[in-house]
C-alpha positions in Angstrom: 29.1 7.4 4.8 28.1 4.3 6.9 24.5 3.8 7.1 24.5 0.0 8.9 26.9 -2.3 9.5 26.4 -5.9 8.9 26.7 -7.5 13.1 29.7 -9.8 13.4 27.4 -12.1 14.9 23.8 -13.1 13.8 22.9 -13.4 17.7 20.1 -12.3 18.3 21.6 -10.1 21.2 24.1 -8.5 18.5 20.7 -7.6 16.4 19.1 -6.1 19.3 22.0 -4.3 20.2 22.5 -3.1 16.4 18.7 -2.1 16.6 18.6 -0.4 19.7 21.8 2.0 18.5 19.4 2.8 15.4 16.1 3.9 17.5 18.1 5.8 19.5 20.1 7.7 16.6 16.7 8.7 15.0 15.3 9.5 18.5 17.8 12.3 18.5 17.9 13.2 15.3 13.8 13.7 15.5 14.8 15.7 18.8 17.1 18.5 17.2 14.8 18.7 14.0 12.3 19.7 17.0 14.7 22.0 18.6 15.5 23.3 15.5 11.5 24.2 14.4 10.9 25.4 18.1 14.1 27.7 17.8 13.5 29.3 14.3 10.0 29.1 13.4 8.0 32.5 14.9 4.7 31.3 14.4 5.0 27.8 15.2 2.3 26.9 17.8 3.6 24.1 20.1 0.5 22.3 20.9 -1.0 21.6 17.5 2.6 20.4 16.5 3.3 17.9 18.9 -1.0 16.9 19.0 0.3 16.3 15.3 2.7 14.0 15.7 1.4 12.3 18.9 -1.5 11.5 16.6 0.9 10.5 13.5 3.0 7.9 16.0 -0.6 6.8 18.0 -1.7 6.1 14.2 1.0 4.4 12.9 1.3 1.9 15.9 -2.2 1.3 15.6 -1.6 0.4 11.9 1.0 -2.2 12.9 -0.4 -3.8 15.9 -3.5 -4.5 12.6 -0.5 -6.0 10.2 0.8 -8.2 13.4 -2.8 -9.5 14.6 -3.4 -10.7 11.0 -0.2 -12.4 11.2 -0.8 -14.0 14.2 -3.9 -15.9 12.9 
């Protein structure tokens, strides 16, 4: 199975390109895992779920923007 593929380029366009394939694989792979829990889990309750995650994504962006600013100094 082919996980990545080394560019055949270092460009930075061919790395953007190579990354933007990647966010959008696991943008639709986290999309049918939701389809999937909404579809076959009966006592699933929507809100708290996606509060859940919003609050897992808001956390872990907050966590990186901290890594960056201390590497910007």
């Amino acid at each position: 199975m082919l996980i990545a593929q080394k560019p055949n380029s270092s460009a930075p366009g061919a790395v953007l390109i190579t990354l933007l394939k990647a966010e959008a694989i696991k943008v639709l792979v986290v999309a049918m895992l939701l389809l999937a829990v909404f579809k076959y889990y009966q006592g699933l309750v929507p809100v708290s779920l996606i509060g859940g995650l919003a609050g897992s994504a808001l956390a872990s962006g907050a966590g990186l923007r901290a890594v960056n600013n201390e590497n910007d100094k």
